[in-house]
C-alpha positions as a Markdown table, in Angstrom:
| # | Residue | x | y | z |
|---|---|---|---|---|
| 1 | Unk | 35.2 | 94.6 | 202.8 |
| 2 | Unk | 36.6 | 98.1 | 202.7 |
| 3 | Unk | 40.7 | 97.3 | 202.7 |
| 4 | Unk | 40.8 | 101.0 | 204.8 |
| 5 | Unk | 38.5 | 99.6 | 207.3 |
| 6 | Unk | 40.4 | 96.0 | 208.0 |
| 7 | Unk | 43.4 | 98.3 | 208.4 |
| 8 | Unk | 41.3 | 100.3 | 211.1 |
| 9 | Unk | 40.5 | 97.2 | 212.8 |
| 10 | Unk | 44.1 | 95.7 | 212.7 |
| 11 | Unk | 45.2 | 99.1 | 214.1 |
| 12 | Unk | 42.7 | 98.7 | 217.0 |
| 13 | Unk | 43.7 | 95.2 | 217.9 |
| 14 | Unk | 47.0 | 96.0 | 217.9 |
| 15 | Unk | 46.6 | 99.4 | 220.5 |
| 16 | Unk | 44.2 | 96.5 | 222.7 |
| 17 | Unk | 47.5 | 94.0 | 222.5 |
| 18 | Unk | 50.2 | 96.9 | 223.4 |
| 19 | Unk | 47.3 | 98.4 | 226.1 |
| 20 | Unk | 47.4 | 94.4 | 227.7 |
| 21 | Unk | 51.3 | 94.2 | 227.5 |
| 22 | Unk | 51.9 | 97.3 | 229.3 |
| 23 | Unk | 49.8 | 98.1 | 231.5 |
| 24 | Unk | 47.0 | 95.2 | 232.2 |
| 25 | Unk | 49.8 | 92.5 | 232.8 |
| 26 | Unk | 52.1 | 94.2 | 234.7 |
| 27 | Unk | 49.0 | 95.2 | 237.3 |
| 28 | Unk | 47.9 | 91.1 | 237.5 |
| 29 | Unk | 51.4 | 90.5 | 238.0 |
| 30 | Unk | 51.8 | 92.9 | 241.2 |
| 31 | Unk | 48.4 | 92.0 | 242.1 |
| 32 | Unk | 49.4 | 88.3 | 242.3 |
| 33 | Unk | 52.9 | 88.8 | 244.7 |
| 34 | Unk | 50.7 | 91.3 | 246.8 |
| 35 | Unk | 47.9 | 88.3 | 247.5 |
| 36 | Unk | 51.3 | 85.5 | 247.8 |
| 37 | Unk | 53.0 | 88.1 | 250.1 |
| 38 | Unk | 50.1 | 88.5 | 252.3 |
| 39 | Unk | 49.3 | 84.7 | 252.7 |
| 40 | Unk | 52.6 | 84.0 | 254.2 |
| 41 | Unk | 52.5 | 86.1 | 256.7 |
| 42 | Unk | 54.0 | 84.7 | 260.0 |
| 43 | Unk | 53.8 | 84.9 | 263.5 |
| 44 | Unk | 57.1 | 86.8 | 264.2 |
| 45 | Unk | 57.2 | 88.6 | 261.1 |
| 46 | Unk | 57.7 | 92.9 | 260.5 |
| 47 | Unk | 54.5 | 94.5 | 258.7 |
| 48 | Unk | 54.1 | 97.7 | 257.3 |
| 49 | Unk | 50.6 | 98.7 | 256.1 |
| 50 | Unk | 49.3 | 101.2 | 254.0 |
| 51 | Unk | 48.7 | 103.3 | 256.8 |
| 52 | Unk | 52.3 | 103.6 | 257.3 |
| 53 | Unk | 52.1 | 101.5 | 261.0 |
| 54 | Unk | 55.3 | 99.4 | 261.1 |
| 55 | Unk | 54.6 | 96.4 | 263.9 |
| 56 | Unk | 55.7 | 92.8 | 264.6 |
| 57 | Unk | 53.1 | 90.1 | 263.9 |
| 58 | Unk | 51.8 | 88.2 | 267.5 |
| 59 | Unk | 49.2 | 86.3 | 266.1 |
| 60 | Unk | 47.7 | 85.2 | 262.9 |
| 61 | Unk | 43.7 | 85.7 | 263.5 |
| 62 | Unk | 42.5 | 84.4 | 260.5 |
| 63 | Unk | 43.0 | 84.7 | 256.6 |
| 64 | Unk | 42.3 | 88.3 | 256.7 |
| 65 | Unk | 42.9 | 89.4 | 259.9 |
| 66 | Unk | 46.1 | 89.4 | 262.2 |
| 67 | Unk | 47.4 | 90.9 | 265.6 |
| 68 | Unk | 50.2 | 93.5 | 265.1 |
| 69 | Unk | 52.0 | 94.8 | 268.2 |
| 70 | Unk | 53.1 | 98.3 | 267.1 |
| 71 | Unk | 55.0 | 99.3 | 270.1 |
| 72 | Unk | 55.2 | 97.8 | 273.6 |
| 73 | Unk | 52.1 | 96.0 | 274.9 |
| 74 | Unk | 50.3 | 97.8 | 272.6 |
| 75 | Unk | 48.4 | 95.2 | 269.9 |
| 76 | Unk | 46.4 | 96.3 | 267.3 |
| 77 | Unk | 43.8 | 94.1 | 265.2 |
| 78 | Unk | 44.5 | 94.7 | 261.2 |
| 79 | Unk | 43.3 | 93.3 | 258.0 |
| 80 | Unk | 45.8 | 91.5 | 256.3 |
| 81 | Unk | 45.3 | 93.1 | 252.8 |
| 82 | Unk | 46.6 | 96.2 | 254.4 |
| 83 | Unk | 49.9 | 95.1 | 254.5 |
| 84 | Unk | 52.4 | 96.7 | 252.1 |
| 85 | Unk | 55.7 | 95.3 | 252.8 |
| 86 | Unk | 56.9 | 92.3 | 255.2 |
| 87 | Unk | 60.1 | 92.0 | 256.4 |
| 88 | Unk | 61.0 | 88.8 | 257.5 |
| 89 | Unk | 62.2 | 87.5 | 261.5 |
| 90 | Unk | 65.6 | 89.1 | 262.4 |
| 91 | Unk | 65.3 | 91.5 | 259.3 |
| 92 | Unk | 67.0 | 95.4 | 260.0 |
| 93 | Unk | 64.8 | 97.8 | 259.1 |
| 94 | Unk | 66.4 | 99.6 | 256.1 |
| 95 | Unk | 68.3 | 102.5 | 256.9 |
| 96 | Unk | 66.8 | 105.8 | 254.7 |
| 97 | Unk | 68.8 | 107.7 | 252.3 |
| 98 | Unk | 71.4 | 109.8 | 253.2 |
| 99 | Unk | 70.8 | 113.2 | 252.2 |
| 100 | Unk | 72.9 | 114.3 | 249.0 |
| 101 | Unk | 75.2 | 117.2 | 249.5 |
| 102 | Unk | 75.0 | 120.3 | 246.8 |
């Protein structure tokens, strides 16, 4: 073999190796707490879904679904997958920044 051409190849494996480190992994990683996030959902607990909808969890429906009340008597059905971000029971929502002064 060429000694050009196993250098070519060595160069290639190494972009696939630096390509899995940086950006594959990381993805599986996030992929992984999203799916361990979702399944612990609790009754009692504060959602926020991708839609933006921040609620308080009445019910757990099923693995993928669960009943959100969103304000006052008003429950909505959502798919658990949706969910972004939980809060847990008691938790403040977090205050937003305060705006920087020029």
């Amino acid at each position: 073999m060429d000694p050009q051409f196993v250098q070519t190849l060595i160069m290639i494996g190494l972009l696939f190796g630096i390509m899995y480190f940086f950006m594959i992994r990381p993805q599986q990683k996030r992929l992984q707490q999203h799916r361990e996030m979702v399944a612990a959902i609790r009754r009692g607990d504060t959602v926020v879904t991708a839609g933006g909808v921040v609620g308080k969890v009445t019910k757990v429906v099923d693995d993928s679904e669960a009943m959100v009340e969103i304000a006052e008597g008003v429950r909505v059905r959502i798919l658990k997958h949706t969910v972004t971000d939980v809060r847990s029971k008691g938790e403040a929502p977090a205050a937003p920044p305060k705006p920087a002064n020029d």
